[in-house]
C-alpha positions in Angstrom: 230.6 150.9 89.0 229.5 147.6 90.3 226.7 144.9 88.1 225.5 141.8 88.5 226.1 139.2 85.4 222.4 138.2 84.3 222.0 134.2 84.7 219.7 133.0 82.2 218.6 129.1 81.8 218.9 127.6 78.1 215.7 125.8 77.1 216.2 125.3 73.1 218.8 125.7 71.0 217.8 126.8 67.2 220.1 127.0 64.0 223.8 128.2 64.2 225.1 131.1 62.1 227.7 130.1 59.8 230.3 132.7 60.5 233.6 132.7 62.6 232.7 131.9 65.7 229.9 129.4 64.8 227.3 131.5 67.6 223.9 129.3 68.3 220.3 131.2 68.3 218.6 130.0 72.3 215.9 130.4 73.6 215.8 131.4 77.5 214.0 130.5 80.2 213.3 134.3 80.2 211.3 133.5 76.6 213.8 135.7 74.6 216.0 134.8 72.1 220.0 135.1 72.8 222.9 134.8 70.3 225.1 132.2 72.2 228.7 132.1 71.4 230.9 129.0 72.8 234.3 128.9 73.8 236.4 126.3 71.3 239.8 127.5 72.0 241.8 130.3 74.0 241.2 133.1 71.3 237.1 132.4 71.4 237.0 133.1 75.0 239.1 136.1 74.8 236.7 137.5 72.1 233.9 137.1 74.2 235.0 138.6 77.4 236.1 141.7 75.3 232.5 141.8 73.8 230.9 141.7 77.2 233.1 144.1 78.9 232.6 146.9 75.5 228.6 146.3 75.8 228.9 147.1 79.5 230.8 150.5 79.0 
C-alpha cells in the first residue's frame, strides 16, 4: 500500500483547545478547517505519528 502525505498551506490560526496536547484550530489554504497539533517534546511527536499511521489503516 503506497500514499502520498497531503501538503496543506496554513493561512490562520484560530483558538487552541485547552487539553493535553494544546492542538490549534487552522485554516488551510484548501479553505477547511484542520485540528493542528505541535510537537513540544519527544512524547508529542510520538503521539502524533501513531495518530496518523491508525487513521491511515
Amino acid at each position: 500500500m503506497s500514499f502520498t502525505i497531503p501538503h496543506k498551506t496554513v493561512i490562520s490560526f484560530g483558538s487552541a483547545y485547552n487539553t493535553g496536547h494544546k492542538p490549534y484550530l487552522i485554516l488551510a489554504d484548501d479553505y477547511e478547517n484542520y485540528v493542528l497539533k505541535t510537537q513540544n517534546n519527544r512524547e508529542d511527536k510520538d503521539a502524533i505519528v501513531k495518530e496518523f499511521l491508525c487513521t491511515n489503516l
